[in-house]
C-alpha positions as CSV (number, residue, x, y, z in Angstrom):
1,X,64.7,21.7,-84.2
2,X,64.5,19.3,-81.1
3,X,68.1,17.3,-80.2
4,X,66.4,14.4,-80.6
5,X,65.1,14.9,-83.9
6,X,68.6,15.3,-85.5
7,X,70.8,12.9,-87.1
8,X,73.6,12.0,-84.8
9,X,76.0,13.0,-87.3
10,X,74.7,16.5,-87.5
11,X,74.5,16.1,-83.5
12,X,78.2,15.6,-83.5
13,X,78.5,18.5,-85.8
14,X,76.7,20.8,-83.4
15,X,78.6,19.7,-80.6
16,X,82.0,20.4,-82.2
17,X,80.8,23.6,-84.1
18,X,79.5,25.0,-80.7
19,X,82.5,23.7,-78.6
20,X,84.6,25.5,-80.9
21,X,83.2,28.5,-81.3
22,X,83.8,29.3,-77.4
23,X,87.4,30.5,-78.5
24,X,86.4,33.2,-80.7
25,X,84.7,36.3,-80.8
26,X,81.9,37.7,-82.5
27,X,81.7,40.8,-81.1
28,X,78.8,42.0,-84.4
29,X,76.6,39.3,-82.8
30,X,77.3,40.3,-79.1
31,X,78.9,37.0,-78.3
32,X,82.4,36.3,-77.4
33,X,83.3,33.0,-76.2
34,X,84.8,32.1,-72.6
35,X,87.7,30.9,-73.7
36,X,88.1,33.4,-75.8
37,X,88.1,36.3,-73.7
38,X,90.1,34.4,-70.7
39,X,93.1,34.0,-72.7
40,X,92.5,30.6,-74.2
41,X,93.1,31.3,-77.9
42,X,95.7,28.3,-78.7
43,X,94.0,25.4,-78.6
44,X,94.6,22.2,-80.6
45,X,92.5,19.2,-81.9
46,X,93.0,15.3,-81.6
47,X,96.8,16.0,-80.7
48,X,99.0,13.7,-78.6
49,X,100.0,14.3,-75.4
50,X,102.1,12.3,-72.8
51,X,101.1,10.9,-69.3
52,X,103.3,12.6,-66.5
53,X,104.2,9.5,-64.7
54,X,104.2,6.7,-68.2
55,X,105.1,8.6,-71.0
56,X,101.8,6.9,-72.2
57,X,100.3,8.8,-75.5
58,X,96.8,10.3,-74.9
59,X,94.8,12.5,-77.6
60,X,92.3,14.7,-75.8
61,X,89.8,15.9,-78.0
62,X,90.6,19.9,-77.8
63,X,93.7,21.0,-75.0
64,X,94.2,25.0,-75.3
65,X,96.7,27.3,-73.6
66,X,96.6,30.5,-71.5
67,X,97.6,33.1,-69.5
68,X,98.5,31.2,-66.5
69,X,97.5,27.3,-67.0
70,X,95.7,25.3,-69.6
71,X,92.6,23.2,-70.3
72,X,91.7,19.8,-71.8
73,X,88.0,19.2,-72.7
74,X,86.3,16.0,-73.9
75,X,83.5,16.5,-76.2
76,X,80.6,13.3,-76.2
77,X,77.1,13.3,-77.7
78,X,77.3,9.7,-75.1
79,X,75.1,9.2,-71.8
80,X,78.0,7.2,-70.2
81,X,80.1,9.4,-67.7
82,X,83.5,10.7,-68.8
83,X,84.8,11.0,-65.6
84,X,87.0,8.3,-66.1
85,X,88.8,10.2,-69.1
86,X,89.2,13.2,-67.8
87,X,90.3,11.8,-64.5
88,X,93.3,10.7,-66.8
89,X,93.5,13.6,-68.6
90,X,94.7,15.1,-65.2
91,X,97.8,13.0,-65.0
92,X,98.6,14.6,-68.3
93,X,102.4,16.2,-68.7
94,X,102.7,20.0,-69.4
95,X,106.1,19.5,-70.7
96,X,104.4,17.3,-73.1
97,X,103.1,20.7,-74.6
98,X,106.0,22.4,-75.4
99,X,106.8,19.7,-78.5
100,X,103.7,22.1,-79.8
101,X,106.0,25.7,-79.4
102,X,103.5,26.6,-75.8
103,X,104.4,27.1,-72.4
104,X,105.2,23.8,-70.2
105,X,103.0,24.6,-67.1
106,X,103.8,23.1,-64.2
107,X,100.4,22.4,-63.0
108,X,97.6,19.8,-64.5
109,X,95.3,20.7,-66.7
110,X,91.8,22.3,-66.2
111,X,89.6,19.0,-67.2
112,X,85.6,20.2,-68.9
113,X,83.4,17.5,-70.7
114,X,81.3,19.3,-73.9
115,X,78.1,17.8,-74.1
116,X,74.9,18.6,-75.8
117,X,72.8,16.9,-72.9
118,X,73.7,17.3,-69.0
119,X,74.9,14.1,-67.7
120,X,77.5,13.5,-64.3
121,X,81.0,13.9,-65.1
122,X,81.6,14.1,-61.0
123,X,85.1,15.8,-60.0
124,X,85.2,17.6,-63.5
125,X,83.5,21.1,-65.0
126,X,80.9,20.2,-67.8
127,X,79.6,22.9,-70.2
128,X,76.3,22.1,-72.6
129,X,76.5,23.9,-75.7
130,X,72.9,23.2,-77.1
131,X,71.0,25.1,-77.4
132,X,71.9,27.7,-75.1
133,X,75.2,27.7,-72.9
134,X,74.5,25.4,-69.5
135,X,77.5,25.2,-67.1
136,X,77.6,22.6,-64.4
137,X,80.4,21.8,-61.8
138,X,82.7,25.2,-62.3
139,X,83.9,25.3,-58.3
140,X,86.3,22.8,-60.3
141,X,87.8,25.3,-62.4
142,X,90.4,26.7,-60.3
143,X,91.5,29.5,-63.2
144,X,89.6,32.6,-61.0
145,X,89.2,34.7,-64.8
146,X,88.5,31.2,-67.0
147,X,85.3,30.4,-64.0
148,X,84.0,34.3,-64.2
149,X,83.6,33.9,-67.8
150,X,82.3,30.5,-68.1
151,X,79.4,31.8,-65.1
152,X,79.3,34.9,-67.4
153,X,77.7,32.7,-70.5
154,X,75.6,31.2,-68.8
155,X,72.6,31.4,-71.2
156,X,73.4,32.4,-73.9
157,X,71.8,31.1,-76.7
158,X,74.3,29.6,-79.0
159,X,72.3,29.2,-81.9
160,X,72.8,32.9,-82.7
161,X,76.1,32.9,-83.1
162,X,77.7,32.3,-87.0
163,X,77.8,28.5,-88.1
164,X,81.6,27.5,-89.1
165,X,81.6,25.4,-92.2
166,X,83.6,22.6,-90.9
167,X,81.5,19.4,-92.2
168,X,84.1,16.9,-90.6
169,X,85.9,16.2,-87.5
170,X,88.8,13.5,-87.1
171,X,86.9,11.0,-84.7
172,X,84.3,10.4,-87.5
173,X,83.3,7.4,-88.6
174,X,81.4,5.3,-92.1
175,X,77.9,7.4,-92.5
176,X,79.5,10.4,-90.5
177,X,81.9,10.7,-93.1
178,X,79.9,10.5,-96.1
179,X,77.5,12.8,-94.8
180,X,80.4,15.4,-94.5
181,X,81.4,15.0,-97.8
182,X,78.1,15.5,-99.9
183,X,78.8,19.2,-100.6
184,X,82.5,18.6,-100.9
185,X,81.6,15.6,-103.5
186,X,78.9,18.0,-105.4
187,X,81.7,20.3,-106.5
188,X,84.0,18.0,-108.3
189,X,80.6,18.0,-110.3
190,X,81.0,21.5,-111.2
191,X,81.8,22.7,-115.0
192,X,85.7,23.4,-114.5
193,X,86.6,21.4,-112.0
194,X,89.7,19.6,-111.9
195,X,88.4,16.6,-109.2
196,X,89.9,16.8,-105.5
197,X,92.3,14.2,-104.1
198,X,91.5,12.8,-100.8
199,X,93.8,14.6,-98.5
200,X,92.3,18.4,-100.3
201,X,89.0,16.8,-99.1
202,X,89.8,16.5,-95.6
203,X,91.6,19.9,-95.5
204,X,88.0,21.3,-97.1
205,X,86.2,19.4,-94.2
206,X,88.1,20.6,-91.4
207,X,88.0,24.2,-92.7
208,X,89.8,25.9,-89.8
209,X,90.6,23.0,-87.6
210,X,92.8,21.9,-90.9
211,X,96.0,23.3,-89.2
212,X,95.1,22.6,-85.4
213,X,94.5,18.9,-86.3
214,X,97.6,17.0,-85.6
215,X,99.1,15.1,-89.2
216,X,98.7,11.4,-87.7
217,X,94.7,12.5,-87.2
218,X,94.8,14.3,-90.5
219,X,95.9,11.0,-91.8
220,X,94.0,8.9,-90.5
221,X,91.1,11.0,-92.0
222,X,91.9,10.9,-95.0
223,X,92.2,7.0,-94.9
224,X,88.3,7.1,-94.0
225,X,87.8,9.1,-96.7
226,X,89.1,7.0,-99.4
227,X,87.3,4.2,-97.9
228,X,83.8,5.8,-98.1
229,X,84.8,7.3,-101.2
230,X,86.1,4.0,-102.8
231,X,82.4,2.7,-102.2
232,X,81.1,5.3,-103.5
233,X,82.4,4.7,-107.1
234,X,82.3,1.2,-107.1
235,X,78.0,1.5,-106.2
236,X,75.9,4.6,-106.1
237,X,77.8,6.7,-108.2
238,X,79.3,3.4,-110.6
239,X,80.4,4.7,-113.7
240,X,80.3,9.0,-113.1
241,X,82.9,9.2,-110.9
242,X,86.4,8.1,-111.0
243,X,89.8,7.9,-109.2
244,X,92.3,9.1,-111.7
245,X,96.1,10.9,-111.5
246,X,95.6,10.5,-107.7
247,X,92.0,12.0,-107.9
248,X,88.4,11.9,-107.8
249,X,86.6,13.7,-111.0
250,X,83.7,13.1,-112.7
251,X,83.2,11.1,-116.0
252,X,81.0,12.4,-119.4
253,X,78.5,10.2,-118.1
254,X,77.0,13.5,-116.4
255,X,75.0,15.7,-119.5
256,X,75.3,19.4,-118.1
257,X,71.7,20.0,-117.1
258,X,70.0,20.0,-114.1
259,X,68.2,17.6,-114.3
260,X,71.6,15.4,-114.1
261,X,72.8,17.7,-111.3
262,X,69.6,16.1,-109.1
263,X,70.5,12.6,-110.1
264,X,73.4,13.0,-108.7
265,X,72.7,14.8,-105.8
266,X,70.1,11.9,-104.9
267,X,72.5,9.3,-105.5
268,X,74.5,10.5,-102.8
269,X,71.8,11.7,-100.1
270,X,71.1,7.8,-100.5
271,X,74.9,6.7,-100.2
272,X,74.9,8.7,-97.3
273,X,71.7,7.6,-95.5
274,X,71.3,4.1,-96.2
275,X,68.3,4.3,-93.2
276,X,66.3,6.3,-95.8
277,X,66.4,4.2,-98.6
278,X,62.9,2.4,-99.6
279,X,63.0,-1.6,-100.7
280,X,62.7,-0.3,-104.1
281,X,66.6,1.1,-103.9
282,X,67.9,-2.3,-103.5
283,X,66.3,-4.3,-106.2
């Protein structure tokens, strides 16, 4: 499918699914991410760091550690530059990371923008990670074995490799959200279920960037959550589904057949593309 013909959400989705899949191996597919086989297994996700010369709190979107230095990359689905960004993500601490149990590196950061459509990010690496790897600007990664592998993927097709089920990402926002939260919503549908509170649904979300997320962004989340969520029952889905004991479950207003399952499962594709909906949806 063409970039252009996807919703930005699932956009966003690919560009954090992609990003993150360069620091792990597949080895059954043939593919094993740059980072990956550089050394650049620890990373973390939306996690503060401090300015060397302020103390000023910045939260790049991924920083990752390795053998000999470390690596902040921005990830935008944007036209406008991020040079400015990651011009300040240089002045980042090192010593900063150590409040995270890694190394305090004496040296700035590596600085790479993710993108899913080449743009200028001048003075800073950029990778493209749709649909096959693009890498621009790597005389600026001065890590020798990080640049050799980064050339190395040069064109790959990253569509091959296995799609992790993360369905959110902290920097979400409104339709993003809801559209993350369909299949998670459909379960609390299912015969025994006991509903889902909104802090499991953000851990279900995240999938594996549950733990890498830091707990203010995990927070945050799950405040976004309830907000789409309160909507939710108080509109499309009025009256068969409820926040009770802390959580959101289902009511007896849904008969166990199918046909009730699809009702439901329209109500929400509508909740959570309002751009669809026909004049008929609103009367």
């Amino acid at each position: 499918m063409e970039l252009k013909c996807l919703p930005e959400n699932d956009q966003r989705l690919i560009l954090w699914r992609n990003t993150i899949q360069l620091f792990h191996s597949y080895k059954n597919q043939g593919f094993i991410g740059p980072f990956y086989s550089s050394g650049y297994v620890n990373y973390r996700v939306e996690s503060p760091l401090s300015e060397r010369e302020t103390g000023k709190r910045r939260v790049p979107d991924i920083f990752a550690c390795g053998p000999s230095g470390w690596i902040v990359i921005e990830l935008t689905c944007d036209s406008e530059s991020k040079k400015g960004q990651l011009d300040a993500d240089k002045k980042l601490d090192p010593r900063s990371l150590s409040g995270y149990g890694y190394e305090a590196y004496t040296s700035p950061p590596e600085t790479i923008s993710s993108r899913l459509i080449e743009n200028n990010d001048k003075g800073h690496c950029q990778i493209v990670v749709y649909p096959s790897f693009i890498l621009k600007n790597e005389e600026y990664i001065t890590d020798h074995t990080l640049r050799k592998a980064l050339v190395e993927t040069k064109g790959k097709d990253l569509k091959k490799i296995p799609e992790i089920p993360i369905s959110l990402v902290p920097e979400m926002k409104n339709f993003e959200i809801r559209r993350g939260l369909v299949d998670i919503i459909m379960q609390i549908f299912y015969e025994k279920s006991e509903g889902k509170t909104p802090y499991q649904m953000c851990e279900e979300g995240l999938e594996r960037l549950f733990e890498l997320v830091s707990p203010s962004a995990r927070e945050s989340l799950v405040v976004k959550i309830q907000q789409e969520m309160d909507i939710l029952i108080r509109t499309d889905l009025a009256g068969y589904i409820e926040f009770k004991e802390g959580k959101y479950k289902s009511t007896s207003k849904l008969k166990p057949y199918p046909l009730s399952r699809q009702v439901i499962t329209q109500k929400l594709q509508s909740w959570a593309n309002p751009s669809q909906r026909t004049i008929r949806d609103f009367n």
